[in-house]
GURO-198152 format. One record per residue (C-alpha): x, y, z; residue in one letter. Coordinates in nm, 3 decimals, decimal comma. Layout:
! GURO-198152
- X  Y  Z  A
...
//
This chain:
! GURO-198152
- 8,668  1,593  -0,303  X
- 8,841  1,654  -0,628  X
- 8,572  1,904  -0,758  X
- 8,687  2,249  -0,704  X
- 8,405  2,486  -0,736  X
- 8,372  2,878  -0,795  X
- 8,442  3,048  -0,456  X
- 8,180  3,312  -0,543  X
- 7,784  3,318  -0,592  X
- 7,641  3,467  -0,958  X
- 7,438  3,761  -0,822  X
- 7,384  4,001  -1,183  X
- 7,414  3,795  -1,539  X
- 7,450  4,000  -1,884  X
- 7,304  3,854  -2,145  X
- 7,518  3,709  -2,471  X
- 7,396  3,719  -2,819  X
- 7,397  3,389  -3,065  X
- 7,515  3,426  -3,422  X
- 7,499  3,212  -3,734  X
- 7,849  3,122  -3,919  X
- 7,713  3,339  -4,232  X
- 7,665  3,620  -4,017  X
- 8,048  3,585  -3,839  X
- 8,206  3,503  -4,169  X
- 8,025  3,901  -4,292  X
- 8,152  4,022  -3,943  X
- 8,490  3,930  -3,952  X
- 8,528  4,059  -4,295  X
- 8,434  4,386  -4,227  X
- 8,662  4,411  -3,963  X
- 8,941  4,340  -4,188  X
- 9,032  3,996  -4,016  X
- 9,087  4,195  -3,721  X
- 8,889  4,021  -3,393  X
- 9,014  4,363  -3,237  X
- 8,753  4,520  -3,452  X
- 8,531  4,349  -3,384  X
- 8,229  4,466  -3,187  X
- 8,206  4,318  -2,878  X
- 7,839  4,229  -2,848  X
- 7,896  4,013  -3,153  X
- 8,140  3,764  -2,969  X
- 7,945  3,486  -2,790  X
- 8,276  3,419  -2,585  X
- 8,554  3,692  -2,552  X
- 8,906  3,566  -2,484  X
- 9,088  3,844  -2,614  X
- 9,229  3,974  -2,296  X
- 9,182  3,909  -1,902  X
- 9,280  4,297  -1,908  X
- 9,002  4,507  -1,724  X
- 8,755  4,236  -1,841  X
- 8,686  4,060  -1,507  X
- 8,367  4,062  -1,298  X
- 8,377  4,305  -0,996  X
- 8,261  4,179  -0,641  X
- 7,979  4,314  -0,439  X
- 8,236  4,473  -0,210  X
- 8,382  4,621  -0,503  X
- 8,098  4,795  -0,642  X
- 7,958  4,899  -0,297  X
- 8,307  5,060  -0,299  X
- 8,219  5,210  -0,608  X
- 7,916  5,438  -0,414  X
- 8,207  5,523  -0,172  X
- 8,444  5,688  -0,372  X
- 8,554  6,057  -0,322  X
- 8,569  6,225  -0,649  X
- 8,715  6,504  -0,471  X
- 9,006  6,673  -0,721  X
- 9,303  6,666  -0,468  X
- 9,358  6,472  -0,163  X
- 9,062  6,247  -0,193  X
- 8,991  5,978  0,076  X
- 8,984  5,700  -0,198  X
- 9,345  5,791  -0,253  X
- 9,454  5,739  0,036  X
- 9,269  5,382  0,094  X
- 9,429  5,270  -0,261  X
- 9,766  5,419  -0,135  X
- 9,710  5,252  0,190  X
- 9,635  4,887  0,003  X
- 9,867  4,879  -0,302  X
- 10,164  4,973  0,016  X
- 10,025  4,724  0,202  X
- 10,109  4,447  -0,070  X
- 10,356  4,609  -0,248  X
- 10,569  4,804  0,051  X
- 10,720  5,112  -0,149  X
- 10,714  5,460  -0,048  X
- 10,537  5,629  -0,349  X
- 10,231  5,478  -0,498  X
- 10,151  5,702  -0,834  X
- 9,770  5,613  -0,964  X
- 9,761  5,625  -1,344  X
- 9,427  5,524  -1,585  X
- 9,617  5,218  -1,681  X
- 9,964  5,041  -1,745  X
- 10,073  5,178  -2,044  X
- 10,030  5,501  -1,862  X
- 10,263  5,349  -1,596  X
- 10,510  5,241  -1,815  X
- 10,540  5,593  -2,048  X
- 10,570  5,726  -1,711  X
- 10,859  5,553  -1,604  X
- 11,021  5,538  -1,925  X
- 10,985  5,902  -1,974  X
- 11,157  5,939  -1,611  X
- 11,430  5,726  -1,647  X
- 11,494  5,601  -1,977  X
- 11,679  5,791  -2,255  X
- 11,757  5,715  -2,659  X
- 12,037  5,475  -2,733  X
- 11,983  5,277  -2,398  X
- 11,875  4,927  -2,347  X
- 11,602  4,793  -2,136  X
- 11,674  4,383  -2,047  X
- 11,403  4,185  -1,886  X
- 11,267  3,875  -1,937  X
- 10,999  3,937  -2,205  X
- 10,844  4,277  -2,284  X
- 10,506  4,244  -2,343  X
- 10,364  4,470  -2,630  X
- 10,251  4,853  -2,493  X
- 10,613  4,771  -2,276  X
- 10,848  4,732  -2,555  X
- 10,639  4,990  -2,743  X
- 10,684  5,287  -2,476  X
- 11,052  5,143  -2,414  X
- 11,098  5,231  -2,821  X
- 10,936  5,546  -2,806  X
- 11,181  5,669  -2,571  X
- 11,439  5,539  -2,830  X
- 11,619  5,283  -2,616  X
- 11,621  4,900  -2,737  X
- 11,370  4,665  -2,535  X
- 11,593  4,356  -2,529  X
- 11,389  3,987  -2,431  X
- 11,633  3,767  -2,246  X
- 11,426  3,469  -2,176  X
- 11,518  3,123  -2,040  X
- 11,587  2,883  -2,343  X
- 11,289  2,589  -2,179  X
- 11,094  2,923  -2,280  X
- 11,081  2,872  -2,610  X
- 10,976  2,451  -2,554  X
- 10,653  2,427  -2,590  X
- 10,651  2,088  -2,473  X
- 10,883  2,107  -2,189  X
- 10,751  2,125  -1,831  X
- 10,984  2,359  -1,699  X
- 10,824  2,474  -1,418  X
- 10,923  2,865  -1,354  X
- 10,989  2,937  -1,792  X
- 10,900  3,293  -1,684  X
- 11,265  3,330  -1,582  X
- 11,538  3,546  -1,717  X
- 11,842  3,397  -1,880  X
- 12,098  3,499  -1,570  X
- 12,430  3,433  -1,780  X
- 12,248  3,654  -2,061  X
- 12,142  3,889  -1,819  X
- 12,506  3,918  -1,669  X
- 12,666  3,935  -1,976  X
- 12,452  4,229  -2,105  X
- 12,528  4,394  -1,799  X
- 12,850  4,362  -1,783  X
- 12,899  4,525  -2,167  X
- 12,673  4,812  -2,114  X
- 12,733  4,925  -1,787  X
- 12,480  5,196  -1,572  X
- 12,534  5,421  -1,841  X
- 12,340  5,232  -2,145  X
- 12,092  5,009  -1,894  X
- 11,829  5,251  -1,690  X
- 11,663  4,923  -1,483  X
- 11,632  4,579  -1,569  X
- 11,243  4,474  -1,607  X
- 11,111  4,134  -1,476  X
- 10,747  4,062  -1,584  X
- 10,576  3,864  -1,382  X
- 10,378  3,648  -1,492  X
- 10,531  3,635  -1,840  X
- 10,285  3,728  -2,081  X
- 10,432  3,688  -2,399  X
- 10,560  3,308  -2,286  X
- 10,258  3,171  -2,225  X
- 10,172  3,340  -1,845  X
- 10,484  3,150  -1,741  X
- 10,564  3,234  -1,364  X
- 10,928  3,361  -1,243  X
- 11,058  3,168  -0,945  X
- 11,160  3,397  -0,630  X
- 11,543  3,218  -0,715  X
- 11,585  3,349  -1,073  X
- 11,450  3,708  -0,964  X
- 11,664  3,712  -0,642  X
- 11,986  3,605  -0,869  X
- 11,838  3,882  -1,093  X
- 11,878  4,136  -0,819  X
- 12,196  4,087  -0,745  X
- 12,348  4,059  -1,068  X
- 12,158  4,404  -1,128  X
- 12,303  4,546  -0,785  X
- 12,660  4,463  -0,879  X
- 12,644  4,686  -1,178  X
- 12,425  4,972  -0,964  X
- 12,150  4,920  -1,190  X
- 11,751  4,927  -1,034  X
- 11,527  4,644  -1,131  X
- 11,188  4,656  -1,183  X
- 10,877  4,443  -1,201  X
- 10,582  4,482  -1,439  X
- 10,327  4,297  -1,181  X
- 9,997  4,296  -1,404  X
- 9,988  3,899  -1,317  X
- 10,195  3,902  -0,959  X
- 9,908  3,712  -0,767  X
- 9,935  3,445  -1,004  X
- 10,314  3,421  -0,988  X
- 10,251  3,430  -0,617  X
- 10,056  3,113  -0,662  X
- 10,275  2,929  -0,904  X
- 10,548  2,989  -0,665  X
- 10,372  2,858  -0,348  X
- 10,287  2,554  -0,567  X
- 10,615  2,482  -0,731  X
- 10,910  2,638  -0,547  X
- 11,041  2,470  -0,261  X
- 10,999  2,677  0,087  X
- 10,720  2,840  -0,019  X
- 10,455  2,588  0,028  X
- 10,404  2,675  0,340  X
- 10,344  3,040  0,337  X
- 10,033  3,295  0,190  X
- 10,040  3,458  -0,130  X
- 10,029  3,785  0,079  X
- 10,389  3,686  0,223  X
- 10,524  3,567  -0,139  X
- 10,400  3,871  -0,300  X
- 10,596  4,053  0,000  X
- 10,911  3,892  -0,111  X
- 10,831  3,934  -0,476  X
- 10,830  4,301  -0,426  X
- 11,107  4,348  -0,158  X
- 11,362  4,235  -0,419  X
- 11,287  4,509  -0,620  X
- 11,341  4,898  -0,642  X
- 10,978  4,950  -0,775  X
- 10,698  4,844  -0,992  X
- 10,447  4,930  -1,259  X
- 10,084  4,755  -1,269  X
- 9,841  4,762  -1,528  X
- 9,543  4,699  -1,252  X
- 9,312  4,576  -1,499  X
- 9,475  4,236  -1,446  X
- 9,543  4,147  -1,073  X
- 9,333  4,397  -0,924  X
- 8,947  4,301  -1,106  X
- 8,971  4,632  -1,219  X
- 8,778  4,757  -1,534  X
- 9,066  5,059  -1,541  X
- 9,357  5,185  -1,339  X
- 9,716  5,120  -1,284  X
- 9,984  5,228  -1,072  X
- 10,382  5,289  -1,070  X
- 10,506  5,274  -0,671  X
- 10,896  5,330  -0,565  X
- 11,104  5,361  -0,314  X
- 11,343  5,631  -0,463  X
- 11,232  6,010  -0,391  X
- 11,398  6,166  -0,734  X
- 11,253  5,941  -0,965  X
- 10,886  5,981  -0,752  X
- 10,916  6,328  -0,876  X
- 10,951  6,287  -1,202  X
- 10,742  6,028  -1,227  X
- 10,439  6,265  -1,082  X
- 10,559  6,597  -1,264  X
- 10,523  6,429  -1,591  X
- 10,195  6,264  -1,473  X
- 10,041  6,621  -1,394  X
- 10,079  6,693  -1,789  X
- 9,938  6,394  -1,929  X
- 9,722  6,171  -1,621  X
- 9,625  6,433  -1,324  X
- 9,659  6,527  -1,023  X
- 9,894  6,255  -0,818  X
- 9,605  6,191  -0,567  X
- 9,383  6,054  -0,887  X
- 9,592  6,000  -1,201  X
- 9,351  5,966  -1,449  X
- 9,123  5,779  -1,275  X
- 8,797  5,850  -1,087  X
- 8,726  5,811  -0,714  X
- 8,513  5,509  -0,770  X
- 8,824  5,353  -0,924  X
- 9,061  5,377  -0,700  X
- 8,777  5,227  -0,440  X
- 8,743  4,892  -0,618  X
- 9,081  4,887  -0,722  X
- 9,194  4,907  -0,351  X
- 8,982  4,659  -0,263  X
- 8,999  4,428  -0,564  X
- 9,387  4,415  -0,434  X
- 9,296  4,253  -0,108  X
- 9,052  4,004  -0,287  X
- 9,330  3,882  -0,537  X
- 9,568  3,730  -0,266  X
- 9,255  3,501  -0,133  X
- 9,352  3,145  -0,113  X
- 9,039  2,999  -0,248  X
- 9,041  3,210  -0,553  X
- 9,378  3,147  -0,640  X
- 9,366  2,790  -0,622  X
- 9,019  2,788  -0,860  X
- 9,181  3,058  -1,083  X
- 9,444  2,833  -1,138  X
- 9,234  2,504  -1,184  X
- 8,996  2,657  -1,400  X
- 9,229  2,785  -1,601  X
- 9,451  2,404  -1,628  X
- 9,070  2,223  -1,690  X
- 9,089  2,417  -2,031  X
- 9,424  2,324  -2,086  X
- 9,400  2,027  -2,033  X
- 9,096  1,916  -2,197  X
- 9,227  2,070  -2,514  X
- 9,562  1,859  -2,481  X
- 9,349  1,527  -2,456  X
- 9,156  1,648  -2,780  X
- 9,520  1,670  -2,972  X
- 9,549  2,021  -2,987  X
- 9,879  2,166  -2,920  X
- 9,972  2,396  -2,670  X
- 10,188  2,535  -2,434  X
- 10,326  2,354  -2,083  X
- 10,233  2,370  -1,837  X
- 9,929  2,612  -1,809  X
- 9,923  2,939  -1,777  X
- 9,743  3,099  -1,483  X
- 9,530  3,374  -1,684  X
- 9,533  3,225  -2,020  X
- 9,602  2,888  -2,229  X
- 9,828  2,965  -2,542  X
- 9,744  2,787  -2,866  X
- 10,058  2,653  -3,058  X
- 9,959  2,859  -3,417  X
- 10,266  2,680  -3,647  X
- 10,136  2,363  -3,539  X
- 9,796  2,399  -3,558  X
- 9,843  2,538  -3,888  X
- 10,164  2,382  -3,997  X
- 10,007  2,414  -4,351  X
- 10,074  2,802  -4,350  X
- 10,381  2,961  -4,377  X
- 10,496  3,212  -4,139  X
- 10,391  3,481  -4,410  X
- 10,080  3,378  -4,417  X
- 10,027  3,413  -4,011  X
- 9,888  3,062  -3,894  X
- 9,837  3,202  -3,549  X
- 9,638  3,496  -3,622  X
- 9,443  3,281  -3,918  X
- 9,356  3,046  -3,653  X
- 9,196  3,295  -3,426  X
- 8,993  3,418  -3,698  X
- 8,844  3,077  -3,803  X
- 8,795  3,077  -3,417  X
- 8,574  3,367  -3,442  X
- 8,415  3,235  -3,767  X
- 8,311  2,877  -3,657  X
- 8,310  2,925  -3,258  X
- 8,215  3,273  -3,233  X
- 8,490  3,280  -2,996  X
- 8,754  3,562  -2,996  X
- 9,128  3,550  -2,912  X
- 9,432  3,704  -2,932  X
- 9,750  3,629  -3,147  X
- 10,097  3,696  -2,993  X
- 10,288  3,590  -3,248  X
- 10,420  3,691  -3,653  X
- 10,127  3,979  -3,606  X
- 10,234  4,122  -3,306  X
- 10,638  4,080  -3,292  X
- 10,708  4,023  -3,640  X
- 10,870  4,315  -3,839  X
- 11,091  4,351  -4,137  X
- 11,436  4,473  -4,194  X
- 11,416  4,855  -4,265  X
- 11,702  4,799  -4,511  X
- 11,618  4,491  -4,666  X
- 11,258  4,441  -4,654  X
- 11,316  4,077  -4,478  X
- 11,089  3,967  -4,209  X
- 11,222  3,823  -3,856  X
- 10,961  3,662  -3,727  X
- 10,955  3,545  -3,325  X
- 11,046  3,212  -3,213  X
- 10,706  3,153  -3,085  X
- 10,316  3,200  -3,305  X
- 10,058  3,143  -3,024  X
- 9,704  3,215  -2,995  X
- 9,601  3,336  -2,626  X
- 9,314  3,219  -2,489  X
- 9,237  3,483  -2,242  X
- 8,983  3,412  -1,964  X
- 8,851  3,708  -1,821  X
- 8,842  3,668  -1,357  X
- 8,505  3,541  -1,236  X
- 8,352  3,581  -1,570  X
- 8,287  3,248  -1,778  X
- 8,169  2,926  -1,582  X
- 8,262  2,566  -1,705  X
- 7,984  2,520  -1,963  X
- 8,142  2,819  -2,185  X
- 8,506  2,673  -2,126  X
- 8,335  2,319  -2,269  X
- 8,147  2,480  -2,556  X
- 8,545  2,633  -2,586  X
- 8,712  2,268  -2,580  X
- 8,480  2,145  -2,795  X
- 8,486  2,328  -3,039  X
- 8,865  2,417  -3,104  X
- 8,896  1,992  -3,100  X
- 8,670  1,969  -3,371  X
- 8,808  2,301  -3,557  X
- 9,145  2,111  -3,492  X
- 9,009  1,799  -3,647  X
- 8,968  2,042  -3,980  X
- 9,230  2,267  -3,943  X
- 9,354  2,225  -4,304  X
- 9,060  2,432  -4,435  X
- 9,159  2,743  -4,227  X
- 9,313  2,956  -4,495  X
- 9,574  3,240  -4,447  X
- 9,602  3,582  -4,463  X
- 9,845  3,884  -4,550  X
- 9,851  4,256  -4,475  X
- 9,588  4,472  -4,620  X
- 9,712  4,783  -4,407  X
- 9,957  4,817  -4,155  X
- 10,066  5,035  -3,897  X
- 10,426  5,031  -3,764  X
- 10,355  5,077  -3,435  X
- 10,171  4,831  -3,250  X
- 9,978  4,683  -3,554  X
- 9,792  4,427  -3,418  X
- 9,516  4,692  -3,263  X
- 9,421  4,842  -3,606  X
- 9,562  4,656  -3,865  X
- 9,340  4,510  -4,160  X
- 9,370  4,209  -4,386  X
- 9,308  3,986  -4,663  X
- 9,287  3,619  -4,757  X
- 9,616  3,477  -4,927  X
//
C-alpha cells in the first residue's frame, strides 16, 4: 500500500481553541506583529518551532514517574549518559536545560574574541553565543543551497573549497572547531551527506582543528542519508548516526528536537581538557554535571525519547508527513523550498510576496497574514532574523534567502490540520497581493526576532 499511516495510537488529546479573523487581526496587533508574542492558546495550529513542542510517548512519561531527582549522582543520569553514549559514542556526556546552554558552554570553553567559527550554517542562538564570545560565526554553505528550486539532494553541505580555503588563511590559531549542523536549519532542514562531512574532517584534521556537530536534527539526517546516499541504503539509522558521530571530536544537542523532549540538551566529547571546562563553567550557570539544569524526570524521557527517534517506522512517516505538506502546497502554486525538509517545509517569502521590498519583510508579513486569516503561526528565517545594518553606514545586508518555516511539531498534528494548513496558504496565496508590509517599531540588536515589535508600512 501507498498509505503510510501514524506508527503510534492517540491515547490523551488537548483541546484547541477557534478564533474569528476580527479577533486575530486585535491579537496580532497587540503583539506588535510578533507571532512570538503571541499567546499560545490563541493559535489554532502552532508551527513556530518543532523545538520541545513534540508529543511524549507512554514510555516516556512512565519514565517521567521514574526519575531520580537526587542532587548528585542520580540514577537518571546515568541511564541518559548510558543512551546519548550509546548513539553518540563520546566519553563525556554534559546534560544542560537546553542547546543554547550547550553551545555558551562550548563557546565559553573553547572559543575566544577575534576568532572565527566556519560551519555550514549557524542557526540563530549558535551564531548568537559564537558573537558573544566575540569571534565571527562565518556560514559557508554549498551554492545549490541558496536554489530554491534545485533538487540537490544533500544542500545541507559545506562548501569544501570554501572551507579549505578559510582554513588554510587562519590557521589553529584564529579557528577553535569547525561546526557542521545537521540537519541545516537555516537552509530549509537540508541534510549533510556522510561524503561532504567526512571531506570536512579531514580538511579540518590537516590544519589540527576539531570539528563539531550541532545534532538537534541528526535522526533526520540519518534518514535522508539512508534514502539518498549510496551505501547507506542498506543499513539502520542507529549505524548512520554511528558514523555521523565517529567523524567528529564532539557534539552539542538542543534535545528538544531529536529527542521528543519538552527541555534538555547535551554537549558530549571525547577530549578530557575541554570536558573540564565545559563542566566547571556549567557548575556556575546549569548545575551539578550529573543534572545540568534539568530535573530527573528529564533526563528519563530524554534517554528514552533517544532510543525512540532512530525507529524505522517513525522515520519513514516523519519524513512522509512532512513531504505530503510540501507537496500539496507545490501543486497549489505556492513556492517553496526543494526538496522537503524533514522537520519543517520553508515558504519562499520574496516570492510569495514579490510585491514587498526587502525593507518591508515579505517573509515575516506573510507569517503574520498567516496568523490573521489561518490562525496558523510560523516562523520567519529571513530579513527579521539575519538581516542587520552597517554600524557605519546605516545600510542593511539582508540574507540571500526570506523563508517562512513551517514547523511541525513530532507526533503532534494529524493530516486533517496539515489539510486545513494546505488549504488555506493556497487560497492566502491566491490573494497574496493584499498582505501588506511592515517595518520596525522596536528593535533589539541581539536576536530580535524573539521580542521585537512592529508596524504596518
Amino acid at each position: 500500500m501507498k498509505t503510510i499511516i501514524e506508527p503510534f495510537r492517540i491515547k490523551v488529546v488537548e483541546p484547541i481553541r477557534f478564533t474569528e479573523r476580527a479577533e486575530r487581526e486585535r491579537l496580532i496587533a497587540a503583539a506588535g506583529y510578533n507571532p512570538f508574542r503571541l499567546h499560545a492558546d490563541d493559535v489554532l495550529i502552532d508551527l513556530l518551532t518543532d523545538s520541545g513542542t513534540a508529543a511524549m510517548s507512554a514510555r516516556q512519561w512512565a519514565g517521567v514517574m521514574e526519575g531520580d531527582e537526587s542532587y548528585a549522582g542520580a540514577r537518571s543520569f546515568f541511564r541518559f549518559e548510558s543512551s546519548v553514549r550509546r548513539i553518540f559514542g563520546y566519553k563525556h556526556v554534559i546534560p544542560t536545560h537546553q542547546g543554547r546552554a550547550a553551545e555558551r558552554l562550548l563557546c565559553n570553553a573553547l572559543v575566544r574574541p577575534g576568532q572565527i567559527v566556519p560551519g555550514n550554517t549557524h542557526f540563530d542562538t549558535t551564531r548568537a553565543n559564537i558573537e558573544a564570545s566575540g569571534a565571527v560565526a562565518l556560514d559557508l554553505p554549498v551554492a545549490e543551497a541558496s536554489d530554491l528550486d534545485s533538487d540537490f539532494p544533500f544542500k545541507g553541505n559545506v562548501d569544501l573549497a570554501a572551507l579549505e580555503e578559510t582554513l588554510a588563511r587562519h590557521g589553529r590559531e584564529k579557528i577553535p572547531f569547525v561546526l557542521m549542523t545537521v540537519t541545516n536549519n537555516s537552509r530549509g532542514g537540508q541534510p549533510v551527506s556522510h561524503e561532504n562531512l567526512r571531506a570536512a574532517r579531514q580538511l579540518a584534521e590537516r590544519f589540527s582543528i576539531p570539528l563539531f556537530i550541532d545534532c538537534a536534527r541528526f535522526a533526520e539526517n540519518a534518514w535522508f542519508v539512508k534514502q539518498r546516499e549510496p551505501g547507506y541504503a542498506e543499513k539502520s539509522p542507529f549505524e548512520i548516526a554511528r558514523e555521523l558521530f565517529s567523524l567528529a571530536d564532539g557534539a552539542v544537542m538542543s534535545m528538544k528536537k531529536d529527542a521528543f523532549g519538552n527541555i534538555g540538551g547535551v554537549i558530549a566529547l571525547e577530549d578530557d581538557a575541554w570536558a573540564e571546562k565545559v563542566r566547571t563553567n556549567l557548575i556556575l550557570t546549569e548545575g551539578f554535571p550529573t543534572y545540568g539544569g534539568l530535573a530527573g524526570r528529564d533526563l528519563e524521557a530524554l534517554a528514552i525519547g533517544l532510543e525512540e527517534i532512530l525507529d524505522e517506522d517513525y522515520l519513514r512517516y516523519r519524513i512522509a508527513s512532512t513531504a505530503y505538506v510540501g507537496r500539496h502546497l507545490t501543486e497549489a502554486g505556492v513556492p517553496v523550498l526543494k526538496p522537503y525538509g524533514g522537520h519543517a517545509i520553508y515558504v519562499d517569502g520574496r516570492r510569495f510576496c514579490a510585491h514587498l521590498r526587502d525593507e518591508q519583510f515579505p517573509g515575516w508579513s506573510l507569517s503574520v497574514a498567516m496568523y490573521t486569516e489561518l490562525g496558523v503561526r510560523a516562523c520567519e528565517i529571513g530579513n527579521v532574523m539575519f538581516g542587520h545594518p552597517d554600524p557605519d553606514t546605516g545600510v542593511w545586508s539582508w540574507p540571500d534567502l526570506d523563508l517562512v518555516r513551517l514547523a511541525i511539531p513530532r507526533r503532534v498534528y494529524t493530516q486533517s490540520h496539515m489539510d486545513y494548513l494546505v488549504e488555506g496558504m493556497a487560497e492566502l496565496y491566491a490573494r497574496r497581493e493584499t498582505i501588506r508590509g511592515l517595518r520596525f517599531r522596536e528593535r533589539p540588536a541581539v536576536l530580535p526576532h524573539f521580542t521585537a515589535t512592529f508596524e504596518p508600512v
